[in-house]
Structure formats: C-alpha cells, structure tokens
DSSP file (Angstrom, degrees, kcal/mol; ACC not computed):
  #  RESIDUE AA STRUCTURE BP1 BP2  ACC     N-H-->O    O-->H-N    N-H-->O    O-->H-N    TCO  KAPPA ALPHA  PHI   PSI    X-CA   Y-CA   Z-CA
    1    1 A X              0   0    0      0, 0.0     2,-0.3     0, 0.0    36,-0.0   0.000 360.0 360.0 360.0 156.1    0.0    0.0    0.0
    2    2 A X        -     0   0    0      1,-0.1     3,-0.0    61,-0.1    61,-0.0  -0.738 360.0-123.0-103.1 140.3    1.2    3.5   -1.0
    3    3 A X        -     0   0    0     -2,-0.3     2,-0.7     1,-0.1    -1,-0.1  -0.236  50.8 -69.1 -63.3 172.7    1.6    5.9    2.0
    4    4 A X  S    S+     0   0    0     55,-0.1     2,-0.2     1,-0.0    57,-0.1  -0.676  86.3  93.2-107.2 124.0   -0.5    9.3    1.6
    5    5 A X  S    S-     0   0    0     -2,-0.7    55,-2.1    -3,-0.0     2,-0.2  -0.802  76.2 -72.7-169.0-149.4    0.6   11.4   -0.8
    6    6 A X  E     +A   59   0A   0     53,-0.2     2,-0.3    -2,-0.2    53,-0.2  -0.707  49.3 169.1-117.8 157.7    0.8   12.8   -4.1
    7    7 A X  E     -A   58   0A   0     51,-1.2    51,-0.9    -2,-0.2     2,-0.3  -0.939  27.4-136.6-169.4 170.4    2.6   10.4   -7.1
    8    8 A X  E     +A   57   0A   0     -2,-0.3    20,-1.8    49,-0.2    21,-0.5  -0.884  37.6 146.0-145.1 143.1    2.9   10.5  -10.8
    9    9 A X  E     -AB  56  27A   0     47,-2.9    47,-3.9    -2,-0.3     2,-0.3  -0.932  34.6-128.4-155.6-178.1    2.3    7.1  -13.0
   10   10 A X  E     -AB  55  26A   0     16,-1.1    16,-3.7    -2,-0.3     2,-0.5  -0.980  28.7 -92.5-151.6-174.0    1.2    6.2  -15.7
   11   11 A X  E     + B   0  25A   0     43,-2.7    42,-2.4    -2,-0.3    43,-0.2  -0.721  38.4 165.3 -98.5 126.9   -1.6    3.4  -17.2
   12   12 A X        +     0   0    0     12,-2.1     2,-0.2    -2,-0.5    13,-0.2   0.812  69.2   7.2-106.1 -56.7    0.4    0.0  -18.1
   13   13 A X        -     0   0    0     11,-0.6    -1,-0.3    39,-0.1     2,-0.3  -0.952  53.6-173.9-150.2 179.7   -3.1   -1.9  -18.2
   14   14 A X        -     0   0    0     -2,-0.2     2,-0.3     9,-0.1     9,-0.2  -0.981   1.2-177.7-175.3 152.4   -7.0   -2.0  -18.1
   15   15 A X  E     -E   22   0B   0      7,-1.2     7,-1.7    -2,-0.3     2,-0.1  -0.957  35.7-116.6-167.4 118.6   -9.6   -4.5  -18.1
   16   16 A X  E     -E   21   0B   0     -2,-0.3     2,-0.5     5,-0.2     5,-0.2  -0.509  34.1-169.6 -67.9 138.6  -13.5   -3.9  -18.1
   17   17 A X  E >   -E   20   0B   0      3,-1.7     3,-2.3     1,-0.3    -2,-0.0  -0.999  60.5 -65.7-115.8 115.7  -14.9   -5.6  -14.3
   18   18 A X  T 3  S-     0   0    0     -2,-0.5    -1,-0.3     1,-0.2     0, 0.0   0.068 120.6 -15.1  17.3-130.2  -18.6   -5.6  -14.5
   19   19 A X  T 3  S+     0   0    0     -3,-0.1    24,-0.3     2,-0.0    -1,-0.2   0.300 130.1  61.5 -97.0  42.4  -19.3   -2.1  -14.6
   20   20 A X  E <  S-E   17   0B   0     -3,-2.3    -3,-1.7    22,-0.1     2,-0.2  -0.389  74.5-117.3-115.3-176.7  -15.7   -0.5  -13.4
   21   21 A X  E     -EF  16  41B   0     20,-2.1    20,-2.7    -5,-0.2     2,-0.6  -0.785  14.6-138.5-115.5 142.7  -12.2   -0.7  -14.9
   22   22 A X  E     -EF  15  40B   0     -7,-1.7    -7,-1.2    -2,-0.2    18,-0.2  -0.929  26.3-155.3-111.3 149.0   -9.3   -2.1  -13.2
   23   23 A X        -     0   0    0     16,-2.5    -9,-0.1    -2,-0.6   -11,-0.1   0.049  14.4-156.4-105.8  25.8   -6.4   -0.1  -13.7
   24   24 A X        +     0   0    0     15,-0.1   -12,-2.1   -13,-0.1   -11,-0.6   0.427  20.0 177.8  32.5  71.8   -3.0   -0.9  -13.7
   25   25 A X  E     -BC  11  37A   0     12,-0.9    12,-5.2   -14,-0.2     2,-0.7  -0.806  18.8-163.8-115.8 139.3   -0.6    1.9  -12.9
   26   26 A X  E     -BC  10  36A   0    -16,-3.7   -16,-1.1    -2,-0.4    10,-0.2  -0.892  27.0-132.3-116.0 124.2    3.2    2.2  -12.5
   27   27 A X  E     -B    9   0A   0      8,-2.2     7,-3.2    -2,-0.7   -18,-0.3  -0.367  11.0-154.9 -81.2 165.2    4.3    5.4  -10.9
   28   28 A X        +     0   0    0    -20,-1.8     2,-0.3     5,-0.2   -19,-0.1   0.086  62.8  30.5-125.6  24.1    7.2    7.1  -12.9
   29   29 A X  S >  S+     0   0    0    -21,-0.5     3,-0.7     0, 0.0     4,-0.2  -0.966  88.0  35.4-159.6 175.4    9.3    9.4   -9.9
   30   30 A X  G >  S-     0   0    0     -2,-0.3     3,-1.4     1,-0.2   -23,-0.0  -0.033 106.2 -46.6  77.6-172.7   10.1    9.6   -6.4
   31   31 A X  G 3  S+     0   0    0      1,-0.2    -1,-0.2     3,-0.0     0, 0.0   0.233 131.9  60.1 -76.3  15.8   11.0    6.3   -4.3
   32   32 A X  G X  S+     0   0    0     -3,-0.7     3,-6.2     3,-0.1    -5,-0.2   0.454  72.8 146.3 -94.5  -7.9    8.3    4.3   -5.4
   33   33 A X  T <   +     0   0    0     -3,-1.4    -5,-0.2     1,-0.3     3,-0.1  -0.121  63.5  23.8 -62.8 154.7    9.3    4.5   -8.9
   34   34 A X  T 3  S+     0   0    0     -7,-3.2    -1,-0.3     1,-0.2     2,-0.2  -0.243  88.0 136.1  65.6 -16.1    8.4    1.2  -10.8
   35   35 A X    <   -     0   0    0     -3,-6.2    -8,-2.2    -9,-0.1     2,-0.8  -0.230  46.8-144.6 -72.3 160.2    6.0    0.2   -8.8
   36   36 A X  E     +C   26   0A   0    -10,-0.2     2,-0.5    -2,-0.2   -10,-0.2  -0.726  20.2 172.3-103.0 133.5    3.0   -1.0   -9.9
   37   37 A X  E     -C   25   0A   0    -12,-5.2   -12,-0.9    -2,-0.8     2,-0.5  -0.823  13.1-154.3-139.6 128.8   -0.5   -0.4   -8.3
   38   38 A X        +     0   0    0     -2,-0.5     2,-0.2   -14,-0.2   -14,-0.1  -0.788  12.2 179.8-114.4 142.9   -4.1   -1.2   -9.4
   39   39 A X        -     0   0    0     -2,-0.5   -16,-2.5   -16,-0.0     2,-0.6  -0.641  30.1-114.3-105.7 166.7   -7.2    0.2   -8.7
   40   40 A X  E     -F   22   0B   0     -2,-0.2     2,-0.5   -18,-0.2   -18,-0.2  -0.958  35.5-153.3 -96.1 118.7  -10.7   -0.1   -9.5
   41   41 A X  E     -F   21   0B   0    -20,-2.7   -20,-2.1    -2,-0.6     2,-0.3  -0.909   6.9-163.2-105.6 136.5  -12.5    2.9  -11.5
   42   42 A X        -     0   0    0     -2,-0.5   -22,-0.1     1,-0.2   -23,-0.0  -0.865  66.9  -2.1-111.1 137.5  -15.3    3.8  -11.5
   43   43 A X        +     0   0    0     -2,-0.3    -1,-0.2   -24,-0.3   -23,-0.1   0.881  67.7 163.2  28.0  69.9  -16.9    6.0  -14.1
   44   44 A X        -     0   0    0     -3,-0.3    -2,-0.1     2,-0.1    -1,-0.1   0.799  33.5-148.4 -90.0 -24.2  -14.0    6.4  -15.9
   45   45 A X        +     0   0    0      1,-0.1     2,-0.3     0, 0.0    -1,-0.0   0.843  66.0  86.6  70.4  43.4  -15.6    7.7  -19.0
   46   46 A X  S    S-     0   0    0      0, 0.0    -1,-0.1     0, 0.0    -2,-0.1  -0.930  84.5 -99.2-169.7 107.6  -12.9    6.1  -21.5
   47   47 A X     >  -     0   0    0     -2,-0.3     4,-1.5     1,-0.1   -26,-0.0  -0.199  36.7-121.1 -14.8 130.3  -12.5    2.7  -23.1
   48   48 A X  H  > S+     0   0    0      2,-0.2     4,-0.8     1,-0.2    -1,-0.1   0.758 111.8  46.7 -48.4 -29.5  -10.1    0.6  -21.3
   49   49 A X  H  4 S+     0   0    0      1,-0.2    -1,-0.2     2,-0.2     3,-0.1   0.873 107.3  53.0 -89.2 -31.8   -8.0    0.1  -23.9
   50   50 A X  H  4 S+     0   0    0      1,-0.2    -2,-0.2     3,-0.0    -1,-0.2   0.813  96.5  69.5 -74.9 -32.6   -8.0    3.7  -24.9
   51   51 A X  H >< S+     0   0    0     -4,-1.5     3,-2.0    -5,-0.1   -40,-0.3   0.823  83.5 122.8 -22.6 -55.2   -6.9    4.6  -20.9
   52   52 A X  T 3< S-     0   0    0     -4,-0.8   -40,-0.2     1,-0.3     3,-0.1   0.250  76.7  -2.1 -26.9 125.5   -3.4    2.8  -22.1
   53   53 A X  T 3  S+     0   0    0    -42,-2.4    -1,-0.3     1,-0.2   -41,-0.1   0.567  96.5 138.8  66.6   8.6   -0.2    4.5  -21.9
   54   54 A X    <   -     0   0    0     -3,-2.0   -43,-2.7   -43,-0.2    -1,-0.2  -0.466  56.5-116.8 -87.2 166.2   -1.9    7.5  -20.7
   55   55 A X  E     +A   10   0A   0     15,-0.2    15,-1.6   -45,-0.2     2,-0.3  -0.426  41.2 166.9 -85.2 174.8   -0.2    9.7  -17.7
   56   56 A X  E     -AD   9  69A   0    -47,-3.9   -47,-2.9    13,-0.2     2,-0.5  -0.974  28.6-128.2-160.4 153.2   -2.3    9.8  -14.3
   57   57 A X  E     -AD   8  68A   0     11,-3.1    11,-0.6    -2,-0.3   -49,-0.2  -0.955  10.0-143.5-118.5 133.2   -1.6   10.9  -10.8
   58   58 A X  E     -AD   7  67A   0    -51,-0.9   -51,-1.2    -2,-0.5     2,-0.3  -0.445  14.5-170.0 -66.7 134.8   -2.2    8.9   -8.0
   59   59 A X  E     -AD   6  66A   0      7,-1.6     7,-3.8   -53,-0.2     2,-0.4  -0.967  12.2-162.5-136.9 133.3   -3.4   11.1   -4.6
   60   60 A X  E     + D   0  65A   0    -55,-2.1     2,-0.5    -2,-0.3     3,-0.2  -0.909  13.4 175.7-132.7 112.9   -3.4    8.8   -1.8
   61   61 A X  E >   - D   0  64A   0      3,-1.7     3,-1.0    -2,-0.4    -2,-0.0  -0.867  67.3 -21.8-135.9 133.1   -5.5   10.0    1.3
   62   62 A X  T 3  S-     0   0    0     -2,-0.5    -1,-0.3     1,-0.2     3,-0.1   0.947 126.1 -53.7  50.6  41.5   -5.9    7.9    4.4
   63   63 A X  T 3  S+     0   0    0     -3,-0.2     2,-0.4     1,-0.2    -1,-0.2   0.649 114.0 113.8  68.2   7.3   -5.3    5.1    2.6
   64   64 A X  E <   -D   61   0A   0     -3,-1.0    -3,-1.7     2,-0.0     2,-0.6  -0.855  57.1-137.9-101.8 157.1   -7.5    5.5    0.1
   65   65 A X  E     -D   60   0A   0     -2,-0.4     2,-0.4    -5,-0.2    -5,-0.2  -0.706  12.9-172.0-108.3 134.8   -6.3    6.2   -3.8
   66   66 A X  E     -D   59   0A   0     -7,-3.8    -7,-1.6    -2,-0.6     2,-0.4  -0.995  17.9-159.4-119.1 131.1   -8.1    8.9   -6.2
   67   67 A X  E     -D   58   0A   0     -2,-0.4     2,-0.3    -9,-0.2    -9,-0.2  -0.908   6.9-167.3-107.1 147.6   -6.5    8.4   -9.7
   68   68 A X  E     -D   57   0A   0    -11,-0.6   -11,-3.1    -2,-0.4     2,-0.3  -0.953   9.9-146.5-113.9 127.9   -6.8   11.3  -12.2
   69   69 A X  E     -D   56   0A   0     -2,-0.3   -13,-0.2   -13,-0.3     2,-0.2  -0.704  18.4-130.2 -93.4 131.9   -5.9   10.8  -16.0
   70   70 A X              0   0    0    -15,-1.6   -15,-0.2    -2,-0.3    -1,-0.1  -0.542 360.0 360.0 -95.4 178.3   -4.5   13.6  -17.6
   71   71 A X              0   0    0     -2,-0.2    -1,-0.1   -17,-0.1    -2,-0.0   0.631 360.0 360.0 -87.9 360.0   -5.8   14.8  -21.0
C-alpha cells in the first residue's frame, strides 16, 4: 500500500470488471518508482483500452487512492 501522498504514473493496463475498470498503474518518480498499483475505476468515461499509456496521478489520502488521468 502507498503511503498518503501525491505520485505521478502512468496506465500500463486496463480490463472492463462488471461495470468498473481495473487499472493498472506504474508510478514514474520519487521512491516508489516502478511500482505498480491497481485500482478499481469507477466512471472512468474512457475505453479501457484507450486509458493505455496515458499519464495519471495517484493522490493517496488515508489510505484510500483517487487516480486522475491527464488529458
């Protein structure tokens, strides 16, 4: 689990889950870089497939994770 903070990745893979995405992310700075962390999204508004390679930042607060895809 990521401690809470701020963390820069990007999307590696994606796979429709009933009606979410799981998400696949590797962050790409700081001392977590390479890891990989997947989430579940919800209303992601995007193809799974089309989500691929894109950047996102991870905000991680209490222990829960908010991903945002950038345009």
């Amino acid at each position: 689990m990521l401690a809470d903070g701020t963390y820069d990745a990007i999307v590696v893979d994606a796979e429709d889950i009933d009606d979410d995405v799981r998400l696949e992310l590797t962050i790409t700075a700081g001392p977590n870089k390479g890891e990989v962390v997947a989430v579940r999204a919800t209303n992601l508004g995007l193809d799974p497939i089309s989500a691929l390679g894109i950047p996102a930042r991870i905000v991680v607060t209490h222990g829960e994770p908010h991903v945002a895809l950038e345009p």
